[in-house]
ZAKOL-946154 format. One line per field, with one value per atom (N, C-alpha, C): residue in one letter; z, x, y; residue number from 1. Coordinates in steps of 0.1 Angstrom, whole numbers. Atoms other than C-alpha are relative to their C-alpha. Layout:
N
code = A ...
up = Z ...
east = X ...
north = Y ...
pos = NUM ...
! end
This chain:
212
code = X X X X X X X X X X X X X X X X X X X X X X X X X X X X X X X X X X X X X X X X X X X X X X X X X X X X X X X X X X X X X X X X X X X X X X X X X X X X X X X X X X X X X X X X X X X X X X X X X X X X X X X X X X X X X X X X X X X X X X X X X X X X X X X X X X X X X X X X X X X X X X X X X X X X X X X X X X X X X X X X X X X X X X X X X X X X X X X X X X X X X X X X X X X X X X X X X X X X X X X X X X X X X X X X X X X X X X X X X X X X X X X X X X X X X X X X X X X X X X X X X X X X X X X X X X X X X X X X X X X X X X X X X X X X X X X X X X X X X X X X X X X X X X X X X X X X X X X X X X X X X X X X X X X X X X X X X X X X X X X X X X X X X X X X X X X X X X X X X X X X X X X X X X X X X X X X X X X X X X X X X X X X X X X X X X X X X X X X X X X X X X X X X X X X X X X X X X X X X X X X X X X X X X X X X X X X X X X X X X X X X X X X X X X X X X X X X X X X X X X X X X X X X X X X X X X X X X X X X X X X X X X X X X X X X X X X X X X X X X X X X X X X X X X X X X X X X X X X X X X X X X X X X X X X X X X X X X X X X X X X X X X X X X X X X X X X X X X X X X X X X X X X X X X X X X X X X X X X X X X X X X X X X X X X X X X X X X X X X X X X X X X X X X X X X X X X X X X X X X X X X X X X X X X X X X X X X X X X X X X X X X X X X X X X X X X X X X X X
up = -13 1 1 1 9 17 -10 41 11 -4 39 5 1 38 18 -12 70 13 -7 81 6 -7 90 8 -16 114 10 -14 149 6 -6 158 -5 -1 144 10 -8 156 -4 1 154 4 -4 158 -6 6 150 5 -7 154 -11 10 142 10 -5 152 -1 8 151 7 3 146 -1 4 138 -15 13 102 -9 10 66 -5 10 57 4 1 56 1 1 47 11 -7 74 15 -15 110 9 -5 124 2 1 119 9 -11 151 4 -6 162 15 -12 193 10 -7 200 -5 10 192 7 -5 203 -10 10 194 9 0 199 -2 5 203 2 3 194 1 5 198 2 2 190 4 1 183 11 -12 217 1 -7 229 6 -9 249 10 -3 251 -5 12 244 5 -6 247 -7 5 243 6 -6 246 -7 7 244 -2 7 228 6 -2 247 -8 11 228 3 -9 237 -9 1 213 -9 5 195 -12 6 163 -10 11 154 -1 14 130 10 -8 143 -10 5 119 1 -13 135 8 -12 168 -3 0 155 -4 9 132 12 -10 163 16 -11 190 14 -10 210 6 -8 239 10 -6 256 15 -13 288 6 -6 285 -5 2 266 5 -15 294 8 -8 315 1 3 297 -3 9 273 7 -5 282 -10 12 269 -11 17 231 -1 -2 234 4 -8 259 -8 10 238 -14 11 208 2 0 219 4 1 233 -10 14 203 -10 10 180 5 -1 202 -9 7 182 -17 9 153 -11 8 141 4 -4 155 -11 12 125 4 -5 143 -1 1 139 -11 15 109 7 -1 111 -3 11 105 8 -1 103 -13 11 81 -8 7 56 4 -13 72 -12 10 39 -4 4 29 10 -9 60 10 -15 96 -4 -3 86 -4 -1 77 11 -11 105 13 -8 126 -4 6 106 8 -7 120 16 -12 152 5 -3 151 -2 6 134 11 -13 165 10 -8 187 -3 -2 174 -8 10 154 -14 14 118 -1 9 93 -1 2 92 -4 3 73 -4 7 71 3 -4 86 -7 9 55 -4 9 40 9 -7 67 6 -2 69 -6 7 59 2 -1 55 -4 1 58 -8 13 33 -13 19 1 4 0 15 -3 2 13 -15 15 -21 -5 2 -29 -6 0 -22 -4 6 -34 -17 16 -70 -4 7 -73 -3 -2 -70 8 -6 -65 0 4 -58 -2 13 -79 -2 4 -72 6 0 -70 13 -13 -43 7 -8 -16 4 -5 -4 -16 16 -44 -3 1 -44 5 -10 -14 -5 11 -32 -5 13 -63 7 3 -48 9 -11 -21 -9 7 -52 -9 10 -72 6 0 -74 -8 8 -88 9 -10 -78 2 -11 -54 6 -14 -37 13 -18 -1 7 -5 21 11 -13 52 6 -11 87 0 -3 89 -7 11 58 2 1 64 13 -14 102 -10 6 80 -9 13 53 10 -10 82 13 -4 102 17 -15 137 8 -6 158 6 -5 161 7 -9 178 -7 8 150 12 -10 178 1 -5 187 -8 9 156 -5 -1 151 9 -11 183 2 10 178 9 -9 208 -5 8 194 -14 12 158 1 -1 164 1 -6 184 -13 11 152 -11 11 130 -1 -3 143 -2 4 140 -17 13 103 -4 7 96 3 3 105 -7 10 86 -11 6 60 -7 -3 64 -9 7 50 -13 16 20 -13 10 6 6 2 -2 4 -1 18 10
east = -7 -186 13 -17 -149 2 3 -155 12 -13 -126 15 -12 -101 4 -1 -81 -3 8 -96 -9 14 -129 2 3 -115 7 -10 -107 6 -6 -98 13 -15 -64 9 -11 -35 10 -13 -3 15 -10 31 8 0 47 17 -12 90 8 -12 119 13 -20 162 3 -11 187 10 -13 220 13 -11 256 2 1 252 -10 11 232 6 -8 257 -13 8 227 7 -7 256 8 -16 279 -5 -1 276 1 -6 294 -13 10 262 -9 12 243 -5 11 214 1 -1 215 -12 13 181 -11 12 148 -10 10 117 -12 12 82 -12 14 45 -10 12 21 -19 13 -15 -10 11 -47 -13 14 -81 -5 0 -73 8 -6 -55 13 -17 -16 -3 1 -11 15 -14 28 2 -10 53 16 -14 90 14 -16 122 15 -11 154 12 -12 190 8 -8 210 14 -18 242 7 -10 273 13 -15 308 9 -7 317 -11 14 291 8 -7 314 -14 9 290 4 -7 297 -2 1 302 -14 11 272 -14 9 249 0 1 258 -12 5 249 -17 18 213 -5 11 200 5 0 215 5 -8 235 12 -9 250 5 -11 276 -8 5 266 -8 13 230 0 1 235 8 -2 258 -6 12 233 -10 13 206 -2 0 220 -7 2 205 5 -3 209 -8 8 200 -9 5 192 -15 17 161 -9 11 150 -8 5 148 -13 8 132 -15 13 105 -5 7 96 -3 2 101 -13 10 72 -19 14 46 3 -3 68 -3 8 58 -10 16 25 -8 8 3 -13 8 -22 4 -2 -2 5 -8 9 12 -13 43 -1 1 42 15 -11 70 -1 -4 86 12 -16 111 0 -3 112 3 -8 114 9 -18 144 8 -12 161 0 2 144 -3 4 134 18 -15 176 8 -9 188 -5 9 162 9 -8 183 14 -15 217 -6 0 203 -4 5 186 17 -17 227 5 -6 244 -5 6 223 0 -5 234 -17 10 198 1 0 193 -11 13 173 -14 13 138 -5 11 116 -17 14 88 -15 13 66 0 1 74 -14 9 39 -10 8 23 6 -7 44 -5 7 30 11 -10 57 -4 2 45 7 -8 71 -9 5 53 -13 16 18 -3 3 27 0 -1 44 -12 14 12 -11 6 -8 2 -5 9 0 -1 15 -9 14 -20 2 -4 -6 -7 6 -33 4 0 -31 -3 4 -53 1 0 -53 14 -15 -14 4 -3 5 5 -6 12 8 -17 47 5 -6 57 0 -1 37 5 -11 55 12 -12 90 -6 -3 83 -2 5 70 14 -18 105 4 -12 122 -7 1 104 5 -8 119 -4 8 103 9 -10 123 -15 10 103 -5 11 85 9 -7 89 -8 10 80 5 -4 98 -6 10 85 -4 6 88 -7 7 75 -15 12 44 -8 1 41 -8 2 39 -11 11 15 -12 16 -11 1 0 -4 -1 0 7 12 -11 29 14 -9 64 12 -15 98 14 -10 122 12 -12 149 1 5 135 1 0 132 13 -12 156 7 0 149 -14 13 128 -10 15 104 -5 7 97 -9 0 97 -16 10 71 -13 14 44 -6 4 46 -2 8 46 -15 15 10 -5 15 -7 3 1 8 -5 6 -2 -14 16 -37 -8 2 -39 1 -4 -27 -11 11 -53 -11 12 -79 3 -5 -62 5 -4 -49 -9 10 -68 5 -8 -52 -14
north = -4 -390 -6 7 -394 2 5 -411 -10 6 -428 2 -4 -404 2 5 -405 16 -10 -368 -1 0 -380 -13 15 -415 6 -6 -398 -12 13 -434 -3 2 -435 2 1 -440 7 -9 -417 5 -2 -418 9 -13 -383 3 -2 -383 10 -7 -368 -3 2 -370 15 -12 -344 -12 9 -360 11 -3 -356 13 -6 -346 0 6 -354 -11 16 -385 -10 15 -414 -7 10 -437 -3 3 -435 -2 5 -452 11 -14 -418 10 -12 -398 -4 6 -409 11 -8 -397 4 -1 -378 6 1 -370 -3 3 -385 3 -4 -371 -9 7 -387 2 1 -381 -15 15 -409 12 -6 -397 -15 5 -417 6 -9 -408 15 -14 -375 7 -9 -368 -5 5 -370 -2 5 -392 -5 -4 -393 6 -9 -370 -1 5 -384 7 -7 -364 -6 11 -388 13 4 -380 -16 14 -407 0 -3 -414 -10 11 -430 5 -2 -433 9 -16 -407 6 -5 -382 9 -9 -363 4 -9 -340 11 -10 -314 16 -13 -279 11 -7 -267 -9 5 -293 8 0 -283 17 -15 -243 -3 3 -254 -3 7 -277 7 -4 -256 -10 13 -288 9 -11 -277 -15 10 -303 -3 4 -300 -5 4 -304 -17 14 -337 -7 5 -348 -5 -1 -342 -14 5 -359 -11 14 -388 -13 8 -422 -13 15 -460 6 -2 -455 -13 7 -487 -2 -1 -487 9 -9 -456 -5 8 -475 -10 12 -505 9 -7 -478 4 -5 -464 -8 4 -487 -15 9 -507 6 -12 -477 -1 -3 -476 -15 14 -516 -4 3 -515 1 -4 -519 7 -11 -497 17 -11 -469 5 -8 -444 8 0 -432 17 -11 -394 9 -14 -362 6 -5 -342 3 3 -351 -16 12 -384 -13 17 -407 5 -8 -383 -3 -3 -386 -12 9 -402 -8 9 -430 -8 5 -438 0 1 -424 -8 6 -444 -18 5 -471 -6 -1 -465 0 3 -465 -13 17 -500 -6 8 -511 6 -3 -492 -6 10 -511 -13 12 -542 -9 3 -546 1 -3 -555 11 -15 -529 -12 4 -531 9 -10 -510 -5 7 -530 10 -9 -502 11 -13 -476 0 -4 -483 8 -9 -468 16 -14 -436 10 -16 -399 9 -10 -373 12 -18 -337 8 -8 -324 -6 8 -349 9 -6 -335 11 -13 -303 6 -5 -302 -8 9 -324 12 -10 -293 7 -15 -263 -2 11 -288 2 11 -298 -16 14 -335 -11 6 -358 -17 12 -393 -12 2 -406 -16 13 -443 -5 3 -444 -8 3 -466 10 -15 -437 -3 -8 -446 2 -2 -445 14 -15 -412 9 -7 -401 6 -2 -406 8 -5 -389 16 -14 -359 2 -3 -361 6 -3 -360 10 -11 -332 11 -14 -300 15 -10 -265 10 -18 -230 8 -4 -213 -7 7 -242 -5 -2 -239 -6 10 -267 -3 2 -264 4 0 -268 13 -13 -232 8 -6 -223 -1 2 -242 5 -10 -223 11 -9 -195 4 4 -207 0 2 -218 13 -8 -190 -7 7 -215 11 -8 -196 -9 8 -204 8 -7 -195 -10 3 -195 -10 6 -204 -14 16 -236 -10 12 -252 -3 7 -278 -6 10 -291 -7 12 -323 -2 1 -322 15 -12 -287 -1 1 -294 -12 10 -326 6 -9 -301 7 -7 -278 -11 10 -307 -4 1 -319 6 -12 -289 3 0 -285 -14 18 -329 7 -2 -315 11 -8 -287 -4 7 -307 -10 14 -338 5 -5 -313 10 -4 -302 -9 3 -333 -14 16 -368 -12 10 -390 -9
pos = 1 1 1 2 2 2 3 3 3 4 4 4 5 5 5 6 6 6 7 7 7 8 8 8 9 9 9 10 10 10 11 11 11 12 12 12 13 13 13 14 14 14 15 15 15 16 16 16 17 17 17 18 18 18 19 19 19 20 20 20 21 21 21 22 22 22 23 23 23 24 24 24 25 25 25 26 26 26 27 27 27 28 28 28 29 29 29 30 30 30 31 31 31 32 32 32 33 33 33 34 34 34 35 35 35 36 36 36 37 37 37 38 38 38 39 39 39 40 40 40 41 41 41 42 42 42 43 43 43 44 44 44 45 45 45 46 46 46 47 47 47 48 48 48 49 49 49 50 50 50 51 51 51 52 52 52 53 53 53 54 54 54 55 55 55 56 56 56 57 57 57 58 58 58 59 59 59 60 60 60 61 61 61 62 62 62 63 63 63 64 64 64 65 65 65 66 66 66 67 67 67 68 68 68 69 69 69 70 70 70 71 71 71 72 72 72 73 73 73 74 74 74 75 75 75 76 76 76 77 77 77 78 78 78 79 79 79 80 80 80 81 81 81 82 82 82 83 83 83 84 84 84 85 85 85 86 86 86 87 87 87 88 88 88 89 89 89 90 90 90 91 91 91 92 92 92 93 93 93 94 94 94 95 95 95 96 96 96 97 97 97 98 98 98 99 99 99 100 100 100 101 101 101 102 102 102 103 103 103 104 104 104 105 105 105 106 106 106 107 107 107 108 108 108 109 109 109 110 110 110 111 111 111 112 112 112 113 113 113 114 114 114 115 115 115 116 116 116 117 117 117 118 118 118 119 119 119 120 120 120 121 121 121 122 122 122 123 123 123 124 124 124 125 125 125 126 126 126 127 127 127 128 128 128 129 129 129 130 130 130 131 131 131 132 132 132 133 133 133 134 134 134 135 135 135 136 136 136 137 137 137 138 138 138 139 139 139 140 140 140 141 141 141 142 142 142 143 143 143 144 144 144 145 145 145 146 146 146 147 147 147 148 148 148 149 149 149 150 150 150 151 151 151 152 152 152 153 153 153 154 154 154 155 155 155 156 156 156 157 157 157 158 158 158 159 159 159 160 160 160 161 161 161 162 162 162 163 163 163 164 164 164 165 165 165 166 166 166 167 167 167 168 168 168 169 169 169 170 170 170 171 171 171 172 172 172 173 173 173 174 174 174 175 175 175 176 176 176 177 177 177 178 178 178 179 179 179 180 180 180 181 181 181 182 182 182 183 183 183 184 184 184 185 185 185 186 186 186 187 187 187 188 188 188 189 189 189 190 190 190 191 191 191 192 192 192 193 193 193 194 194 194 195 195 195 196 196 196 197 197 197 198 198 198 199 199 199 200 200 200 201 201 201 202 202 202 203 203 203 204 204 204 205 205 205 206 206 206 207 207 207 208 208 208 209 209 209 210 210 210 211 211 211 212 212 212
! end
């Protein structure tokens, strides 16, 4: 029996985020996050669900940003708050060793720009909570591959499968909408309290496909 795998413990714990930002520069300070939404899950149920803007005294995000995630000036006016305060909220789930860290894409991307936001807040880097991270992009190519992992350390296996590459495999959010047959609203995605909801129901479709 595979008793262990983390499909059959409803007692976990679950923290489930994502950004949209400026751009894709990783490297560059300029590329701030301007919204972070996040899910907290326990024992099987939400129990938050937090959608922050990020204010900052200037925000130069890209005019093909603004079109992908649909950012509209006025609403993040509106909305922005201390990034600050947001941070420290989240990141009280995100080094909790009770919790797993999950999205999609997130060792490619969120967990850097999650990065720049601890350094614009005047915090050093910390990743010490990568080993407990699940990224819904490696699971997927995982499954469509046949890519078991077979003993291996799983953020290592994570990486490798980030970085494989095969023409035709399709592993985006909305791809996998599609694949499990969840209902979505193309429009929406690419906004991260959206994007999160549909992440979850693809992480648990998921859970019972791959041997984690």
């Amino acid at each position: 029996m595979n008793n262990h795998l983390l499909r059959f413990d409803k007692n976990k714990n679950y923290v489930i985020f994502d950004y949209e930002t400026c751009g894709l520069n990783l490297a560059s300070l300029n590329n701030k996050p301007w919204q972070l939404a996040y899910l907290v899950i326990k024992n099987d149920e939400i129990i938050e669900k937090n959608d922050f803007y990020l204010k900052w005294d200037s925000l130069p995000i890209s005019d093909d940003a603004k079109r992908i995630t649909g950012f509209k000036e006025s609403v993040y006016k509106k909305r922005a708050v201390d990034p600050l305060r947001v941070l420290e909220d989240f990141d009280k789930y995100l080094y909790d060793d009770s919790f797993y860290v999950v999205g999609h894409n997130i060792i490619g991307f969120d967990v850097y720009i999650h990065n720049i936001h601890r350094i614009l807040c005047g915090k050093s880097s910390d990743y010490s909570y990568m080993d407990r991270t699940i990224d819904t992009n490696c699971l997927a190519r995982a499954k469509k591959e046949g890519i078991d992992l077979n003993g291996s350390d799983f953020l290592s296996w994570q990486y490798k499968l980030q970085n494989f590459r095969k023409k035709g495999l399709k592993t985006s959010l909305k791809q996998l909408c599609v694949d499990y047959s969840i209902d979505f609203d193309e429009g929406k995605l690419h906004d991260a309290l959206y994007d999160i909801f549909k992440n979850y129901q693809v992480f648990k479709k998921l859970l019972w496909e791959v041997e984690v």
